[in-house]
C-alpha positions as CSV (number, residue, x, y, z in Angstrom):
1,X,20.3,-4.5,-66.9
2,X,22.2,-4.1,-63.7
3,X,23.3,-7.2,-61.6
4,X,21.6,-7.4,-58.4
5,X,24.1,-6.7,-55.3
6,X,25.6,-10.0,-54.1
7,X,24.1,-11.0,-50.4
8,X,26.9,-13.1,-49.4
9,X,28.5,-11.2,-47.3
10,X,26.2,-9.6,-45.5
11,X,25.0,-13.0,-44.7
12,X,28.8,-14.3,-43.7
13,X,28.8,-10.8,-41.3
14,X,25.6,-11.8,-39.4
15,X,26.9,-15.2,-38.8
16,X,29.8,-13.8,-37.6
17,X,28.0,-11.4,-35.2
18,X,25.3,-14.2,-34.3
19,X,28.9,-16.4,-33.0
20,X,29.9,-13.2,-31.4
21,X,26.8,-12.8,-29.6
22,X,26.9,-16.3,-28.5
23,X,30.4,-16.3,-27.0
24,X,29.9,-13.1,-25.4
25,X,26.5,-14.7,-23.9
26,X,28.0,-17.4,-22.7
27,X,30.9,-15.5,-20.4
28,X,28.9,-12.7,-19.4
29,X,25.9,-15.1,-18.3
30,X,28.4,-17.2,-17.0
31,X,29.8,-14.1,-14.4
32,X,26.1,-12.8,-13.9
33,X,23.2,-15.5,-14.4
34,X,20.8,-11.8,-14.5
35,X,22.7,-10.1,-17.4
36,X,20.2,-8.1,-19.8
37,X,20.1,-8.9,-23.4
38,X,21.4,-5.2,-23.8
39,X,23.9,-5.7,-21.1
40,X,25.2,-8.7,-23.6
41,X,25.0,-6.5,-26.4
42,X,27.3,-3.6,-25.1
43,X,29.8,-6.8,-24.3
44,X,29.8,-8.0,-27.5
45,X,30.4,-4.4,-29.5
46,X,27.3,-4.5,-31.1
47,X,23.8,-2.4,-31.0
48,X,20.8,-3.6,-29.3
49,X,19.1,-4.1,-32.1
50,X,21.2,-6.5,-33.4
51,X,21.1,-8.7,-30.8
52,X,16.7,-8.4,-31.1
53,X,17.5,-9.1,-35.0
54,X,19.2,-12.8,-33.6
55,X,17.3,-13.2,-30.9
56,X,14.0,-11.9,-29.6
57,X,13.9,-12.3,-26.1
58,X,16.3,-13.9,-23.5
59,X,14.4,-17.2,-23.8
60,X,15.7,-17.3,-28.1
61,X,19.0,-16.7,-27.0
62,X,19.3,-19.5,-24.4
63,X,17.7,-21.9,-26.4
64,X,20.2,-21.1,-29.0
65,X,22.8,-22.0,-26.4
66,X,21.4,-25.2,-25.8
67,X,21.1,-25.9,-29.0
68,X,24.8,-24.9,-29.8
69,X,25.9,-27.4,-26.7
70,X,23.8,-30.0,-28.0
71,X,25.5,-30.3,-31.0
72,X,29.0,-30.0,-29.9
73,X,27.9,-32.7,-27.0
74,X,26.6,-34.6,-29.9
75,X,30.0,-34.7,-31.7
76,X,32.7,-35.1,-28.7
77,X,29.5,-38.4,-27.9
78,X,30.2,-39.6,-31.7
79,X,33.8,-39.4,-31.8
80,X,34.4,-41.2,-28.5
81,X,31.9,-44.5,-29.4
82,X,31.9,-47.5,-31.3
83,X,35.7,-48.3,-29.7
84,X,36.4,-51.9,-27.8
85,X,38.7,-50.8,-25.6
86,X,38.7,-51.4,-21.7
87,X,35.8,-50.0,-19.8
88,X,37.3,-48.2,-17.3
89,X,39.8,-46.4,-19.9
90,X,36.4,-45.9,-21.9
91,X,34.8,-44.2,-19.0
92,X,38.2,-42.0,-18.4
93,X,38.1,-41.4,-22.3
94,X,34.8,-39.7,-22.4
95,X,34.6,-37.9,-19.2
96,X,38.0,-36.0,-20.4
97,X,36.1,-35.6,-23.6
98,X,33.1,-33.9,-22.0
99,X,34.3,-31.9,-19.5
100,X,35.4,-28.9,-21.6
101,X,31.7,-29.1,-22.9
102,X,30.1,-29.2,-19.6
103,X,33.1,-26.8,-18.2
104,X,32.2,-24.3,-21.5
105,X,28.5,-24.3,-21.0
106,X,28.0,-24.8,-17.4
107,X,26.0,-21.4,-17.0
108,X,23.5,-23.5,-18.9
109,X,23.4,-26.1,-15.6
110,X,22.3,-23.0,-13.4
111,X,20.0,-21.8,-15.8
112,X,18.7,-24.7,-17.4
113,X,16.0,-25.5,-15.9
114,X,14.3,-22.4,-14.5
115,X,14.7,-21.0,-18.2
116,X,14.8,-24.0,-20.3
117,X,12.9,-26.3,-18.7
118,X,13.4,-29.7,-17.5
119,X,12.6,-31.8,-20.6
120,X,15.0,-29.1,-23.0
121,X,18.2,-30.0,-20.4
122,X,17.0,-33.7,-20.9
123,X,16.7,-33.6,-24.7
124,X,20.8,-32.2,-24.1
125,X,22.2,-34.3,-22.2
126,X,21.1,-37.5,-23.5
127,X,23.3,-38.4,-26.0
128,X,25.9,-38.2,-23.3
129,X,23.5,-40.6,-20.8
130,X,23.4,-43.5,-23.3
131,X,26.6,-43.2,-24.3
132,X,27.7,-43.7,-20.5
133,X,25.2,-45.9,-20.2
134,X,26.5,-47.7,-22.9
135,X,30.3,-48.1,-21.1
136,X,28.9,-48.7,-18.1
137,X,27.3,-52.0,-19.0
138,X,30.2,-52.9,-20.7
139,X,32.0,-52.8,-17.9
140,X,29.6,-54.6,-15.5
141,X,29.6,-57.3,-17.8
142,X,33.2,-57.5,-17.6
143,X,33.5,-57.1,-13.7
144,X,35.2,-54.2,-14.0
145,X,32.8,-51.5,-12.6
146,X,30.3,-52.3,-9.7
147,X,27.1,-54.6,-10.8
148,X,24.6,-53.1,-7.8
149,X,23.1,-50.8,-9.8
150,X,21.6,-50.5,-13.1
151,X,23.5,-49.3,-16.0
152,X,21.2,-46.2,-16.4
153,X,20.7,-45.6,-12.9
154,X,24.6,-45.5,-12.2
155,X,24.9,-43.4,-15.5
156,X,22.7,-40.8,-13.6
157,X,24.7,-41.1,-10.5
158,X,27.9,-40.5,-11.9
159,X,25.9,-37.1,-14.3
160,X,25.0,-36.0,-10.9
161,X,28.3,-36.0,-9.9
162,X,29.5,-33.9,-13.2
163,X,27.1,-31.5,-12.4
164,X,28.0,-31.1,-8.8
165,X,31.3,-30.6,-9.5
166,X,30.3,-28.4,-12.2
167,X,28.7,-26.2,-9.7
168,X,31.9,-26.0,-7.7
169,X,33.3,-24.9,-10.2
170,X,30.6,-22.3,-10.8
171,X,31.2,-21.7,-7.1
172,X,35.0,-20.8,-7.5
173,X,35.3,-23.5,-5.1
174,X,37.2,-26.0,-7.3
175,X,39.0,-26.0,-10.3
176,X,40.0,-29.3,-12.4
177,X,40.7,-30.0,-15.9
178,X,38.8,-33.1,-16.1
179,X,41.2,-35.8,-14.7
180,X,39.8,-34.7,-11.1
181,X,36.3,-35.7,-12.4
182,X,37.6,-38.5,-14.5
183,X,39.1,-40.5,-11.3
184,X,36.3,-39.9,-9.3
185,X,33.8,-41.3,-11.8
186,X,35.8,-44.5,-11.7
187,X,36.3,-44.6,-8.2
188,X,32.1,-43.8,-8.2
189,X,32.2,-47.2,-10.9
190,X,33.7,-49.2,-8.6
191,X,37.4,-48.7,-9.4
192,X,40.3,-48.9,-6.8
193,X,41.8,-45.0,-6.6
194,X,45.5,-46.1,-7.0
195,X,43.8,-47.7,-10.3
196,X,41.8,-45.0,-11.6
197,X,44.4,-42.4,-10.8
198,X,46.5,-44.3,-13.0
199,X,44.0,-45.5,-16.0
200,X,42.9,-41.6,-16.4
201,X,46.9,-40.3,-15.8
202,X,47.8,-42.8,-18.5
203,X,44.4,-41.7,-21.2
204,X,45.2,-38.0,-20.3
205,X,48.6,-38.2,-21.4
206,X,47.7,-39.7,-25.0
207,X,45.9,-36.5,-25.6
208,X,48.1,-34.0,-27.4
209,X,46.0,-31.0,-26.3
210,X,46.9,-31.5,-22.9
């Protein structure tokens, strides 16, 4: 009796075609917020039907980017708690770490909630709110950052200020690689400039990515 044909890699090529799709989703939605499922297809070298046979409809395939930035927002959130270091170099620590998420995904910010809906983009981003959160009390505590607002109500300030500059961005407006944002988080916190240019500067330059 005859072995049955081994599935493996036919299951290793989809993957690698479902990735493929994604990436390609993600730049050409990020040029044109319209593109056609079939337009994202012919981007990605694959057939229509392909595309269908990952994702049925527009809506599939931006939930599946959510879902992908979730999870990477989920790990760069993991990674940069559960540290006692100072506040304000804690703040500068994670809003390098994030901004190549939000910087990667951002055609998800202009889409988000028309397509996704508000409680979807909230689901997100929250892991990245308490973490924020989370440093921002810290520093309060400590006198570092400024005590007239709530933790969590400062934390949504300073997300509204990622996603403004975000949309810059978006805009061709602005460019930065994250210490732009970093500094002006701080200064938003309550930190001098002179300091904050020189806290973020000082976190930046312990990263060997960079």
């Amino acid at each position: 009796m005859s072995k049955p044909v081994v599935r493996e890699p036919l299951r290793s090529h989809a993957r690698s075609n479902r990735a493929r799709i994604l990436a390609t989703a993600r730049q050409e939605l990020g040029r044109n917020p319209d593109a056609t499922l079939e337009e994202i297809a012919r981007a990605a070298g694959v057939v229509r039907r392909t595309v269908f046979g990952h994702f049925p409809g527009r809506a599939a395939l931006l939930e599946a980017l959510a879902e992908e930035a979730s999870e990477t927002l989920r790990g760069v959130v993991a990674r940069q708690t559960g540290t006692d270091e100072a506040p304000e170099r804690a703040l500068a620590r994670f809003v390098l770490a994030i901004w190549p998420v939000g910087d990667r995904y951002r055609l998800l910010l202009s889409l988000a909630r028309q397509d996704l809906g508000v409680e979807r983009v909230s689901d997100v981003l929250t892991p990245a709110r308490e973490a924020a959160a989370a440093i921002l009390e810290r520093g309060q505590r400590t006198g570092v950052f400024q005590g007239g607002l709530p933790p969590a109500v400062l934390s949504s300030a300073l997300e509204a200020l990622t996603l403004s500059l975000l949309d810059s961005v978006n805009a061709g407006i602005w460019t930065d690689d994250g210490t732009g944002t970093a500094v002006a988080h701080l200064v938003a916190a309550g930190v001098p400039e002179r300091t904050a240019t020189d806290v973020v500067s000082a976190v930046a330059s312990e990263d060997p990515a960079r």
